[in-house]
N, C-alpha and C positions, 0 to 999 in steps of 0.2 A: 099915644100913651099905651105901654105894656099892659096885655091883661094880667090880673091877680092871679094866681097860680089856683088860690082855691075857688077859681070861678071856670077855669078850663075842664073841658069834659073828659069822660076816661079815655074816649077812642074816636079818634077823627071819622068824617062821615065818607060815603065812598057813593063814587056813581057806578052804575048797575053798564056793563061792556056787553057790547058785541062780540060773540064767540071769535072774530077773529081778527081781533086790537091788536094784536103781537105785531103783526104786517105793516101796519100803519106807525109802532114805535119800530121798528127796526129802519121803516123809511124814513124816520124823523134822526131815529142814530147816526145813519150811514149822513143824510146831510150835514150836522156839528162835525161829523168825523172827518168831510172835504172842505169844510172853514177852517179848520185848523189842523190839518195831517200831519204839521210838523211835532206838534205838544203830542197829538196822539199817538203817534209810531213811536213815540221819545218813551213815554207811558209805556206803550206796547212793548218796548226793548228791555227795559224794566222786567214786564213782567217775565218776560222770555229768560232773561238772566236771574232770576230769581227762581222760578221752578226749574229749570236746570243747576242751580245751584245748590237748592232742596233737596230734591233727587239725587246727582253724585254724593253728596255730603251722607242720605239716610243711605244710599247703597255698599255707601264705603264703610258703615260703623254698624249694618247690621238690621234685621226686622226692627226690631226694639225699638230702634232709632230713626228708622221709619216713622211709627208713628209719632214719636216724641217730636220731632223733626216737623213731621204735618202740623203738628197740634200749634206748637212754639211758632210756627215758622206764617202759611198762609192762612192762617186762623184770626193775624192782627196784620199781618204786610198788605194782604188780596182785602178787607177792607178800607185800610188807609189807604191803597190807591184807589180803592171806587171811589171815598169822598173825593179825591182829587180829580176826579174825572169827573162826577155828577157837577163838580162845581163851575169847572169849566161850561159845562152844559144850562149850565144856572147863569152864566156871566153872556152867553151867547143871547140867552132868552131876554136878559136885560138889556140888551145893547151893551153893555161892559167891555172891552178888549180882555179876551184869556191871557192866563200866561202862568208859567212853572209858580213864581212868586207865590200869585193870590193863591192860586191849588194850594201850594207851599200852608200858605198860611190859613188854609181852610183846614188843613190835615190837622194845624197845632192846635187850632182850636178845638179840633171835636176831639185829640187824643181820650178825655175819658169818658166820652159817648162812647168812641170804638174799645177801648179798656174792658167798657160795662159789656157792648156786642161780643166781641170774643169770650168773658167769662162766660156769658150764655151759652152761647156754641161749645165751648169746651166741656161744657155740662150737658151737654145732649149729646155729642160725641163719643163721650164718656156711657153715660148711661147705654149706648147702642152699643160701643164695645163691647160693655158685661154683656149685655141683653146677646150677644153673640156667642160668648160663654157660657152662656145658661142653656144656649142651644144647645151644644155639646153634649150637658149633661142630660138633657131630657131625651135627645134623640141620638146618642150614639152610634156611629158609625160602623159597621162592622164590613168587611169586606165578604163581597158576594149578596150581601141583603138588600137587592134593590126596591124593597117595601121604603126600609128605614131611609135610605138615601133621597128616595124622591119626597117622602116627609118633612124630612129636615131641609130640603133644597124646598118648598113650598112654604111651611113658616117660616125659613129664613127671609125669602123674598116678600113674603108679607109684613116681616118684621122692618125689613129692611128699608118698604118702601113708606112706609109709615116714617120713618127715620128722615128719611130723605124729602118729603111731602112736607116735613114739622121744619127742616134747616129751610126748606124752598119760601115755605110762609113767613117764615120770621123776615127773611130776607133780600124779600122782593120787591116792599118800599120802607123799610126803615130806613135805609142809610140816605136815600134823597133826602126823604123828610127832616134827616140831623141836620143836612148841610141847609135844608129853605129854611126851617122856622126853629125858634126855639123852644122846642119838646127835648124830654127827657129820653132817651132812650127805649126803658120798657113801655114806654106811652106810644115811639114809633114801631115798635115791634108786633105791639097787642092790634093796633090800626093798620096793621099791613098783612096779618093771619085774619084779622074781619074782614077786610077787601077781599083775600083770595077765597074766602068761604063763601063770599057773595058773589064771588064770579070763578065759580068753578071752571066751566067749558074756558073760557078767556086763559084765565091763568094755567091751565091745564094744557093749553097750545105753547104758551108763551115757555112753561117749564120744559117739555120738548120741544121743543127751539133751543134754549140753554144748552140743553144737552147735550142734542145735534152738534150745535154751533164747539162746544168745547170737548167731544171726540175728535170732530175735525182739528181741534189744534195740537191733540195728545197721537192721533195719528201721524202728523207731521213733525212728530218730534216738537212739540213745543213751538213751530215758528208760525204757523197757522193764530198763536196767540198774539203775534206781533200786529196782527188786523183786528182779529176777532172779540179781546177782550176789553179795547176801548170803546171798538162798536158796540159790544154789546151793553157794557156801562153809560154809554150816553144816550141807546136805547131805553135803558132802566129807566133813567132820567124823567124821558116822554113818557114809558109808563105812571112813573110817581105822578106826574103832573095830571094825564088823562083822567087818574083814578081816585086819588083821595080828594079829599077838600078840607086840607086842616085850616080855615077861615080863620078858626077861633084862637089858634095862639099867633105870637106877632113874629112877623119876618127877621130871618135870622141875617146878618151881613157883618163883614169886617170892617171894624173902626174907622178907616178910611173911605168908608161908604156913608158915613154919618153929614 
């Protein structure tokens, strides 16, 4: 029997990690990743053709288009394929056989969960931009003044990293949590910024790892993605699951699961 919506609580509850759980979900990644390296590399090829696609397309029409390009572009594609990889990760954990199909139809189902995530993100994206223009104006640039320059390259980077810290929290277990159970979006969002606030050192490894992990793929021209970005999405996965405990709303599955 589904719970009543106005009996679910605001924010799913989280266990307390070991500074260094990242290890232990990248191990658990890497093994979904050699059960099925066929879907994953397929995934991977995906994304490879997608951010080279991104890329020519905002270089060819210009900065502008750059970010219009970002925003439009891997703001709603990069998480429609996470759900389709946490899910496969989800079908592994059940004993279920993966497959393109059910991914397939985990992505239609959560289209406006990830609708609602990307408006998020575009709006904190957004706001960081100006927030980057307002730099300008307060700390001008002028050439030869390296008072002014190292100022503004220091709130920048503290602006910046704040920015970056807010997109990492939102988005470290909401999108598992869309594909396990069904929660509304800002209710996986709000439970996945109170996990990482409650495991700072953990998640603070785990976000440099990320990082790491996807220099190395922009170093390689993008093909380094062709391994690293399934792995690291079915990583994710083992994190969602280590971390939260959303008990209290009821399991989410596709029709054919019933």
């Amino acid at each position: 029997m589904a719970t009543e919506p106005n009996t679910l609580p605001f924010v799913a509850e989280c266990r307390v990690l070991p500074w260094n759980a990242a290890f232990a979900w990248l191990a658990a990644g890497w093994r979904d990743f050699m059960r099925v390296p066929r879907i994953a590399l397929s995934y991977g090829l995906i994304i490879f053709v997608v951010s080279w696609g991104v890329s020519l397309f905002a270089w060819w029409l210009g900065k502008f288009a750059l970010l219009a390009s970002f925003l439009s572009g891997f703001i709603f594609i990069a998480p429609l394929l996470a759900i389709g990889l946490h899910s496969v990760s989800k079908d592994l954990e059940n004993g279920r056989p993966p497959g393109f199909r059910r991914s397939f139809a985990h992505m239609l189902k959560d289209l406006g969960q990830i609708a609602v995530y990307a408006l998020i993100l575009m709006v904190i994206l957004f706001v960081w931009s100006r927030s980057g223009m307002m730099l300008y104006a307060f700390f001008p640039v002028e050439e030869g003044n390296r008072t002014v320059l190292l100022e503004f390259l220091a709130v920048g980077s503290v602006i910046g990293t704040f920015f970056a810290a807010l997109v990492f929290a939102t988005a470290a277990f909401a999108l598992p949590m869309i594909v396990d159970k069904d929660a509304d979006m800002v209710t996986a969002i709000v439970s996945s910024v109170n996990a990482v606030l409650r495991n700072k050192p953990a998640l603070a490894l785990w976000a440099l790892t990320i990082a790491v992990l996807t220099a190395v793929g922009f170093v390689t021209g993008y093909l380094g993605f062709i391994v690293l970005m399934p792995w690291l999405a079915f990583s994710a996965w083992h994190a969602y699951r280590a971390t939260l405990l959303p008990k209290a709303w009821p399991d989410l599955g596709l029709p054919e699961d019933q």
